[in-house]
N, C-alpha and C positions, 0 to 999 in steps of 0.2 A: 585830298580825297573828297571834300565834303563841297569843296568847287566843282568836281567832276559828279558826285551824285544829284547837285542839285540842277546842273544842267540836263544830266538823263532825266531827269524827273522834269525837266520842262517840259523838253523834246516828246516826253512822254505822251503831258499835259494837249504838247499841241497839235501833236497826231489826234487825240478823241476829239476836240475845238475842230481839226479841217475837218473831220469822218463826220461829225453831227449837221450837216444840211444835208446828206445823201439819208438819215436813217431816217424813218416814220414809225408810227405809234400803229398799228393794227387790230382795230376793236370787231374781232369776230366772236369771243368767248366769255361765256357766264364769269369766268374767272379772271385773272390779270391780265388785262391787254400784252399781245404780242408785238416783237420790233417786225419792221420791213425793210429792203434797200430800192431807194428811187432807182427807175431803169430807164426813165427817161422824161424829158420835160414836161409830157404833155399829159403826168399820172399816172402810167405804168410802176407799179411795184410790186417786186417778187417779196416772196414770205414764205414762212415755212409750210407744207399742208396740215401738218396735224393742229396747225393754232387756229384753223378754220372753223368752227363747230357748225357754223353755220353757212350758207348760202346766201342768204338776203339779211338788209339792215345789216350791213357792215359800212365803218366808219373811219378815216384817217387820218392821225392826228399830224401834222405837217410842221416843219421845220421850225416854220416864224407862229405858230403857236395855234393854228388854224384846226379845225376839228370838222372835217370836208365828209358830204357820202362817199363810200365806195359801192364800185361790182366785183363781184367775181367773173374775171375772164375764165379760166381755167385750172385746172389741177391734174397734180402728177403723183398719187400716193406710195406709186414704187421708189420715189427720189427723193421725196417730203417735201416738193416742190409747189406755190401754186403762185397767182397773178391775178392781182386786183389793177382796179383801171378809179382812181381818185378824182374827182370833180376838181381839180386842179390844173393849170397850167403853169410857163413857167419854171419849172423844181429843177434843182439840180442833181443832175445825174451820175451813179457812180462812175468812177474809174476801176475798172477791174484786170487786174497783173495774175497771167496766166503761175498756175500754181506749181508749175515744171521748175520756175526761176527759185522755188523754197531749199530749203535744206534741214534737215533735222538738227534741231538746238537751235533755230531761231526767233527772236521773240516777236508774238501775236499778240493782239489784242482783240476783245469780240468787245463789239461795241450794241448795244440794245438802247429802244426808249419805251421802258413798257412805262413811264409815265411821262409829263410833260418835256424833261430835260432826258439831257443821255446820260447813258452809267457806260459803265467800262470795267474787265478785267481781263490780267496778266496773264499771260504762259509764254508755252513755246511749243513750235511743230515737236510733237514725241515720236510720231514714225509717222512714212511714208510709201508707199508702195502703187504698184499698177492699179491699173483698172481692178476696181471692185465690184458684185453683184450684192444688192441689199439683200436684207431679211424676205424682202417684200417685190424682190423679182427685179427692180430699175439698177440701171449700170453708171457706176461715176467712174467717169475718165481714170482717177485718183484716187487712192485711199488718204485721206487726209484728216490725221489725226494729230492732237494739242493735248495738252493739259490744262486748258482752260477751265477753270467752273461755270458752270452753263447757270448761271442766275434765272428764277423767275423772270420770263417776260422775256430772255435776250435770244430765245430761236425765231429764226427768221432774219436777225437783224446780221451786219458783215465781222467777220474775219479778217480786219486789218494789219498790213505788215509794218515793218517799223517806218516805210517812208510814206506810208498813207494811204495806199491803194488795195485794191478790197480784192483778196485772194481767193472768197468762198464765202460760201451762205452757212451760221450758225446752226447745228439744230441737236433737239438732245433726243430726237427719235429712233434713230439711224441701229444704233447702238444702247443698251441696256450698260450704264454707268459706262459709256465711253463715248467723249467729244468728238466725233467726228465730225468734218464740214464738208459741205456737197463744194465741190474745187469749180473754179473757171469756167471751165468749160462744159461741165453739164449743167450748170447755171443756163448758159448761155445756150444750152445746144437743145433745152426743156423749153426756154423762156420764149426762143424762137418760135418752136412748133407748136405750145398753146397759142402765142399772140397769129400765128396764120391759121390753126384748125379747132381754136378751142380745147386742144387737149394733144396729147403724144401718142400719134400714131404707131401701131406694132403690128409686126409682121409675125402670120401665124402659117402653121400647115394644118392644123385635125389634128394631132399624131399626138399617141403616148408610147413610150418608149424609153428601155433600160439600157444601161449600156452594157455591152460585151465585148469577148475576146476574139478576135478576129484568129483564123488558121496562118500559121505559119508563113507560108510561100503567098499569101494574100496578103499578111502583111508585112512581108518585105518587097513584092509587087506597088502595093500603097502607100508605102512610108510613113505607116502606123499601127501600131499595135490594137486598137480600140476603135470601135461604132458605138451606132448605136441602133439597136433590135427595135422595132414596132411591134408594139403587142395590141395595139389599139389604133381603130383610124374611121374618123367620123365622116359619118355619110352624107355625100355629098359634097366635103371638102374639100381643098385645095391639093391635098393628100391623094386622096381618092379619085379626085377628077385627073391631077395629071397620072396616075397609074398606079403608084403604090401599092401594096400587099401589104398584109399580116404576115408577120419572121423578117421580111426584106431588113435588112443592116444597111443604114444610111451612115455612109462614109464623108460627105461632103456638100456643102450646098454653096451654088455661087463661088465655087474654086476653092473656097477656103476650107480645112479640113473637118469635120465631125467627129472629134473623138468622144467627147460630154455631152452631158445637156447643155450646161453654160455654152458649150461651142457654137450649138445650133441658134440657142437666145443672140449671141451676139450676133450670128451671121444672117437672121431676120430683122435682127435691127438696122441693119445696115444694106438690106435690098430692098429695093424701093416696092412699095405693095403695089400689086398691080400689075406688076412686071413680069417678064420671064424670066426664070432661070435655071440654072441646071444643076442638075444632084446626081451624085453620083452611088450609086448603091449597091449592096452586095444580095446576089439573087442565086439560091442554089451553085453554092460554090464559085462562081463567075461574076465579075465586074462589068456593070451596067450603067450607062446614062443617062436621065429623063429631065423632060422638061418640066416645070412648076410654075405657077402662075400664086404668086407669091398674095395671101388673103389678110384682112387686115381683122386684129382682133376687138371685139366690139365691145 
């Protein structure tokens, strides 16, 4: 038994050794330096948002011991995403293993370097689930939560699996006393659209709006029970300009259905701004379709 612990305990040992040239040190804050993960040779590194305090004079401390400027490329505070650009070349860039491949009960490690060296601690994925909407409006692919103890210093920095590749971004904002980590692919799908627009684009209408009960024969006609009512709609909007009303019940946008608000958020996120598209809505008892011209939120 004490041959086979000391071996896991290597394997342990040598999963934080491969993970430590992908993390960086991130001196944005009056407080304890936060971790980063390299994204790619030429100084790109993602981090958490909230360890950002600041926009300028920020600094990264680098694998082989280097303490390089950084910029701020961009930020994503509905994700707790953001992207610094390090006077570096060179770095090694993570490996990142989509977070589909996880399973509940297996062990993680977050690895951080909020000082020179890296630190590390243990858990395990504790639940997993779909797509999640934060506190703060941004959408993860994954609900992806651990039992890790989120140390000083270690948001920002990866979520390593036991073969070494980086399943998600640390952070202890997400959640009030619960480790959640932003998964794969909204790493990936934020990191993208700062690094081409400076920031992540959202698809908006003008519109506020509660949801309701749809009548009977409407919604067995629609193959839903539930809209959602406009009680508001801002002048001159995207709303307003393709046609919309105050009362109208919006049932659908872009084919995909409208039952919530979450419905409408993900289905703006997912049409291209600028574009046309069709919504379907309930107008004095009768089923209508309009065109929209999808606005971007500023």
């Amino acid at each position: 038994m004490a041959q086979g612990l000391a071996e896991f305990s290597d394997a342990l040992a040598a999963t934080v050794a491969a993970a430590g040239p992908i993390v960086a040190r991130v001196e944005a804050r009056a407080r304890l330096p936060a971790s980063g993960i390299i994204w790619s040779p030429e100084g790109v590194i993602v981090t958490a948002h909230h360890v950002l305090e600041r926009d300028e004079e920020l600094s990264v401390g680098l694998p082989d011991g280097r303490t390089v400027p950084a910029a701020l490329v961009g930020r994503d505070p509905s994700t707790d995403l953001a992207v610094v650009r390090a006077q570096a070349t060179g770095l090694t860039p993570a490996t990142w293993a989509p977070a589909e491949t996880l399973r509940v009960g297996q062990l993680v490690l977050a690895v951080g370097r909020p000082g020179r060296s890296v630190a590390a601690t243990l858990g395990i994925v504790s639940a997993l689930g779909e797509g999640w909407r934060t506190p703060a409006g941004g959408r993860l692919d994954r609900y992806l939560q651990t039992d890790v103890v989120m140390y000083p210093g270690f948001s920002g920095g990866p979520l390593v699996e036991a073969r070494g590749q980086v399943i998600g971004l640390s952070t202890s904002a997400l959640l009030r006393g619960v480790s959640v980590a932003v998964p794969t692919a909204t790493v990936r799908r934020v990191v993208e659209a700062i690094l081409a627009h400076g920031r992540v684009r959202r698809g908006y209408l003008g519109i506020g709006a509660q949801g309701v009960r749809l009548p009977a024969p409407l919604a067995q006609q629609l193959g839903q029970e539930t809209g959602l009512m406009l009680v508001s709609i801002e002048a001159a909007g995207p709303a307003e300009r393709g046609g919309l009303l105050l009362g109208d019940i919006l049932v659908s946008v872009g084919g995909k259905p409208v039952r919530h608000l979450d419905d409408l958020l993900s289905a703006l996120s997912s049409e291209p701004i600028g574009a046309e598209t069709r919504a379907r809505i309930v107008r004095g008892g009768e089923s209508k379709e309009l065109v929209l011209v999808i606005g971007e939120r500023s």
